[in-house]
C-alpha positions in Angstrom: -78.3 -22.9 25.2 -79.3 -21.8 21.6 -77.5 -18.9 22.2 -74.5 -19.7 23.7 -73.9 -22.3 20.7 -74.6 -19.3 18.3 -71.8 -17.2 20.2 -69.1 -19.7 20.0 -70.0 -20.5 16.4 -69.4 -16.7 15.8 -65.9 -16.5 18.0 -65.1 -19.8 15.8 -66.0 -17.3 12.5 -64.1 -14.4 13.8 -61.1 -16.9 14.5 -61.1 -18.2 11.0 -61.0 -14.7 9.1 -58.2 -13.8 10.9 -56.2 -16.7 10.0 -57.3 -16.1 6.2 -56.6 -12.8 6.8 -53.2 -13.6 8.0 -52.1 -15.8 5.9 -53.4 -13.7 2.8 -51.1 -11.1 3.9 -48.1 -13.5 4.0 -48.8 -14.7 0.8 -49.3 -11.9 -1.1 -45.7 -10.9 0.9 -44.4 -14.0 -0.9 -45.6 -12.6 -4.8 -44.2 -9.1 -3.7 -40.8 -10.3 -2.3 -38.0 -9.5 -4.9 -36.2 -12.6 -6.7 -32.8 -13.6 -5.8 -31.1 -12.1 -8.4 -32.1 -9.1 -7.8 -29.7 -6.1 -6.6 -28.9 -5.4 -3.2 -29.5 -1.9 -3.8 -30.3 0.2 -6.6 -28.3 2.5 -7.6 -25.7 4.5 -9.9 -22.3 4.6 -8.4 -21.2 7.6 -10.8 -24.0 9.8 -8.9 -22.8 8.9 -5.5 -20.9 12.1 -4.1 -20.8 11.4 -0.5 -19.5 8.2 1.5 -20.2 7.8 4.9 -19.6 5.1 7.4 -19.5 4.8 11.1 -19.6 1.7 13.7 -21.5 1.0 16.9 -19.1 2.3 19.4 -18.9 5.8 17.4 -16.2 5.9 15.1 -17.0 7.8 12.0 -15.6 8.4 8.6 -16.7 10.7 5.9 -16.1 10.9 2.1 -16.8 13.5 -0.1 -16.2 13.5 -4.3 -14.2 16.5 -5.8 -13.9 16.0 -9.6 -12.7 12.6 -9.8 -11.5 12.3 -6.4 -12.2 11.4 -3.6 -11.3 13.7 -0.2 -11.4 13.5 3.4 -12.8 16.4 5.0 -12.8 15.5 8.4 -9.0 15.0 7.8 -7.9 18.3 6.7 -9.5 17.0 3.5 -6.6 14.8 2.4 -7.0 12.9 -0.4 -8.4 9.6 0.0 -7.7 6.1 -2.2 -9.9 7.1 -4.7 -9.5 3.3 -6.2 -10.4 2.1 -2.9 -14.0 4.1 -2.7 -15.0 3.3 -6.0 -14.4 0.1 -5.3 -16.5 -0.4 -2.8 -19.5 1.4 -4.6 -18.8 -1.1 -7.4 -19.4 -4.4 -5.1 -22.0 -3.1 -3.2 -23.9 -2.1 -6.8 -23.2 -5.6 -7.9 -24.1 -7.5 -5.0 -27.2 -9.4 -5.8 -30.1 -10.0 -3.1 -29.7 -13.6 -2.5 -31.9 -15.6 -0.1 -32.9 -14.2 3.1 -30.9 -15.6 6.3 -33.3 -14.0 8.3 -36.1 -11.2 8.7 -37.1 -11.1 12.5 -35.6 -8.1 15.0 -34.2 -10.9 17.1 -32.0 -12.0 14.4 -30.9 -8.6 12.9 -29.1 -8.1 16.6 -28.3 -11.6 16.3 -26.5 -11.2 12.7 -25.0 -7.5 14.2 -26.9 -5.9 11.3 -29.9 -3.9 13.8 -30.5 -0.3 13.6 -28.8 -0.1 17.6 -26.7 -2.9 17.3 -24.8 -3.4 14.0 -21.0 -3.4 12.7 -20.7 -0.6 9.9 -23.7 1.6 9.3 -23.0 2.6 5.7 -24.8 5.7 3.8 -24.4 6.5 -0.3 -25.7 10.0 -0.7 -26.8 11.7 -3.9 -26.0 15.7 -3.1 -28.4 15.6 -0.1 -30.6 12.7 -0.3 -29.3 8.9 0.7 -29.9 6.4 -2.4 -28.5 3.5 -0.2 -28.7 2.7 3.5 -27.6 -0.4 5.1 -26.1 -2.2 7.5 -23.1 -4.4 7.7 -23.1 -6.6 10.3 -20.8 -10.4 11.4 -18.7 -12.1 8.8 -20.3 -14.2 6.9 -17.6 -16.3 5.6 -14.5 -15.4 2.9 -15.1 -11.7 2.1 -18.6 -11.7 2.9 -20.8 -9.9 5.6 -24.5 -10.2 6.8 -26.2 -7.2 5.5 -29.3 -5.3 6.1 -31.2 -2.6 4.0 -32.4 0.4 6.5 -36.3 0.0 6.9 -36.3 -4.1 5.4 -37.1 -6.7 7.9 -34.4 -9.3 5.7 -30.8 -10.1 7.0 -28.8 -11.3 3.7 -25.4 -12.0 2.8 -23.3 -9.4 0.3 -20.0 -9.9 -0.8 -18.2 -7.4 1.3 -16.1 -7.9 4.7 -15.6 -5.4 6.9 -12.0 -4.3 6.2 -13.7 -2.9 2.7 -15.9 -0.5 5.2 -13.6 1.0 7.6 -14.1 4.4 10.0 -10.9 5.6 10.7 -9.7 8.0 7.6 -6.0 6.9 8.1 -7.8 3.6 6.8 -9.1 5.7 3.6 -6.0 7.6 3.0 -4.1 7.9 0.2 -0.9 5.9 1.0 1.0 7.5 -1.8 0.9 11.1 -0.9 5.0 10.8 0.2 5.8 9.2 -2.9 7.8 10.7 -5.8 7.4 9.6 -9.5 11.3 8.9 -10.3 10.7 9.7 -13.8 9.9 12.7 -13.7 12.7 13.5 -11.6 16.2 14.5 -12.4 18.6 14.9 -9.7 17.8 14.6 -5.7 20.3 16.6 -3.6 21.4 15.7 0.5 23.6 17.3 2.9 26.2 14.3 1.8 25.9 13.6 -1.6 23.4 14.1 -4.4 22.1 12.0 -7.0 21.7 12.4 -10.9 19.7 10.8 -13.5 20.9 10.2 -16.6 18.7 8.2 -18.9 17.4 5.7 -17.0 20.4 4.7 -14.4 21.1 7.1 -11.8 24.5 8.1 -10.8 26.7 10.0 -7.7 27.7 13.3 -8.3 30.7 13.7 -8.9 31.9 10.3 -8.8 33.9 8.4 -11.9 32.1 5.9 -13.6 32.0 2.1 -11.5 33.2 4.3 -8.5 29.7 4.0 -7.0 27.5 0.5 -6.6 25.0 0.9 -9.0 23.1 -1.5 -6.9 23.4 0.5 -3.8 22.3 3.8 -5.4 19.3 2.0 -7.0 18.1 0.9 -3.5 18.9 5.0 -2.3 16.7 6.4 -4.9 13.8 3.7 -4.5 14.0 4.2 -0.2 13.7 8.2 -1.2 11.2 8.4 -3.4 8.8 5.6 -2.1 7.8 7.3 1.0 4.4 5.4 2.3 2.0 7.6 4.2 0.1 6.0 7.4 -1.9 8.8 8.0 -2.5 12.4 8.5 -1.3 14.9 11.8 -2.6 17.8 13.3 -0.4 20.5 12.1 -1.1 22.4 15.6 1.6 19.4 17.0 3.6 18.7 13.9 4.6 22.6 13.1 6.6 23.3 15.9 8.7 20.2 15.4 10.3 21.6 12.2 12.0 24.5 14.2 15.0 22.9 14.4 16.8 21.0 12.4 14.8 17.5 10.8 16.1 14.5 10.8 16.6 14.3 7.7 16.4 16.5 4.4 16.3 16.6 0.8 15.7 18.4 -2.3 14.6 16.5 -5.3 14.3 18.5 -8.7 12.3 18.0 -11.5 12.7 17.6 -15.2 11.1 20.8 -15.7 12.8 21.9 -13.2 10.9 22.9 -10.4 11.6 21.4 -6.8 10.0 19.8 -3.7 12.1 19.8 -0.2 11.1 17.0 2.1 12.0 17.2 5.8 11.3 14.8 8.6 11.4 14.9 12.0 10.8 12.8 14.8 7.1 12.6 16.6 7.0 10.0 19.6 7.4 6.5 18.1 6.8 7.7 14.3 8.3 10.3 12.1 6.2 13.6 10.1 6.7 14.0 6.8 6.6 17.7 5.6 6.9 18.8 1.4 7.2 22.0 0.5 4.6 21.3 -2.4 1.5 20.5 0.0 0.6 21.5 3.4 -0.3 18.1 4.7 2.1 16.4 7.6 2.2 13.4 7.1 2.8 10.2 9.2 5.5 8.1 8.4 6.9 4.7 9.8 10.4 5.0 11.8 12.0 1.9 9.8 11.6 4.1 6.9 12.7 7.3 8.0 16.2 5.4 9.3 16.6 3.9 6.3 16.7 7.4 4.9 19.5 8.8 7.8 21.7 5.8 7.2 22.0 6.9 3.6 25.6 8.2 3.1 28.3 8.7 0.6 30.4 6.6 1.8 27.9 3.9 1.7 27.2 4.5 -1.9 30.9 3.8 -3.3 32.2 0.4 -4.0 34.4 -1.0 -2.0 37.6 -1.9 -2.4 37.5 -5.1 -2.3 35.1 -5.4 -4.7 37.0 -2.9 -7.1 38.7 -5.1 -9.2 42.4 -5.1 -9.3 45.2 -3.5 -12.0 45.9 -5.8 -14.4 49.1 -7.1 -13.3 52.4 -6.4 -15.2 54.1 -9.1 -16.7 57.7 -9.6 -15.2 60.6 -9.1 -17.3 62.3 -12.8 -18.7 65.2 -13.8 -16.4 68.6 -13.2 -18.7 69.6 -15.9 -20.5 73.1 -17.0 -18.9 75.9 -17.5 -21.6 75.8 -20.2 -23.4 79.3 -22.1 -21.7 81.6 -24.1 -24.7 82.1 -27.8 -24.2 86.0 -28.1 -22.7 88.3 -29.1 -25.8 89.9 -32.0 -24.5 93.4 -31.8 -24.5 95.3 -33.8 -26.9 97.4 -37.2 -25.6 100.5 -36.4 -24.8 103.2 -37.7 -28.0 105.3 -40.6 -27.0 109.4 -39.8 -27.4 111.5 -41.6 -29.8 114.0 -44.4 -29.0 117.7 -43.7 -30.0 118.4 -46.2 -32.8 121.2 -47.5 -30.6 118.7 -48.8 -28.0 116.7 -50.4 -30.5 119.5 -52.9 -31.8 
């Protein structure tokens, strides 16, 4: 009996340390956990030369630093929205630790933020080595996503949403790489017409002054030199397009006076975009492109109706009729004389 009572006594010990033990552990968890206020991640974005970013269903995008800019490699290493990545190395520096959501497995899956079940699966490298690696996972409200550090159990919320993290490098792109800078441009040349700056207005070639609707050719030079790139083509299927004759064509000379030739041609339901000053094809939107082949000469002019009329000649004065003389009227006729015979 004495023994038996001696054996659960000891089970009852063992039982008690490893409550003590356990609850040391969490508590000394507690004193180590970093404050609120602390940074997501630590880091210096200056150092970062590498951006990568991929989702759960396998779409990838890659970033790599050159200089100042930013490239895609995996894009025929167009340049990307440098603004745009350093951007997002700015938030994610700032972004402050907060309060844990969350810190089991279970709701890491939950919150989409688990190392085989997440949203965006972010990596900041420095040369070879990753100084942040995290996980973006749901929305968590306005601009703001559950996020995950790779190897931390705690699910927290960073000001970030997930159209700040895309994977698709037309996403990443550089949406001005089919623009021109219309200042440093003097004259831009079609097969109808051609256009020429002078000072700050632009005028039609060979056209008198208020011949042409200076409204009209301030909307032509803005529709030809604002060119928006949607994304970047395999030259393999955009080359062979250019064999014949593009859609539409133009020369536009500098002030220095070098030139870039812009063709277009017609891909499926988009156009390509080809300068002569990079080697790039470009995507470009079909509303844009039509704007450009609707541009004409004709459609430049005023029109005559809106031309405003010769001032109109004064008609001569009517001739004065001569001036007619009252009728004299004619004198009473003089009464005759009786004899002096009549009147006795």
């Amino acid at each position: 009996m004495l023994q038996r009572v001696i054996y659960a006594a000891a089970v009852l010990l063992a039982v008690q340390l490893g409550v003590a033990a356990v609850l040391q552990v969490r508590s000394s968890s507690n004193l180590n956990a970093a404050p609120p206020e602390a940074p997501f991640a630590s880091f210096d974005p200056a150092k970062i030369s590498m951006v990568q970013i991929s989702t759960g269903d396998g779409k990838k995008v890659t970033l790599t630093k050159n200089g100042k800019s930013w490239l895609l490699p995996d894009a025929y290493s167009a340049p990307a929205d440098s603004g745009q990545v350093e951007d997002l190395l700015q938030k994610i520096a700032k972004a402050k630790l907060g309060l844990a959501v969350a810190s089991t497995k279970e709701a890491a899956k939950r919150f989409k933020t688990a190392d085989n079940e997440f949203e965006r699966h972010v990596v900041f490298k420095e040369g070879d080595k990753a100084a942040v690696d995290f996980y973006l996972g749901n929305s968590a409200g306005l601009r703001q996503s559950y996020a995950r550090l790779s190897g931390k159990d705690e699910v927290v919320s960073i000001p970030v949403s997930g159209f700040e993290a895309e994977a698709e490098a037309d996403k990443w792109l550089d949406k001005g790489l089919g623009r021109l800078n219309r200042d440093e441009l003097k004259k831009i040349e079609l097969a109808d017409f051609g256009l020429v700056r002078q000072d700050k207005d632009w005028k039609l070639d060979g056209v008198a002054e208020g011949e042409a609707s200076k409204e009209e050719l301030g909307k032509a030079v803005e529709k030809l030199t604002g060119l928006t790139a949607q994304g970047v083509l395999d030259p393999a299927k955009a080359e062979p397009l250019f064999k014949q004759a593009p859609a539409v064509q133009f020369t536009a000379t500098k002030n220095d006076g070098g030139t870039v030739t812009y063709a277009l041609a017609k891909q499926d339901d988009h156009y390509v975009l080809k300068s002569s000053a990079s080697p790039l094809y470009l995507k470009i939107g079909t509303w844009q492109a039509d704007e450009l082949a609707k541009l004409k000469r004709a459609s430049l002019l005023v029109k005559k109706e809106e031309q405003a009329p010769p001032a109109a000649q004064s008609a001569p004065a009517p001739a004065m009729a001569p001036k007619q003389q009252a009728p004299v009227p004619a004198a009473p006729p003089m009464q005759q004389q009786q004899p002096e015979a009549e009147k006795k």
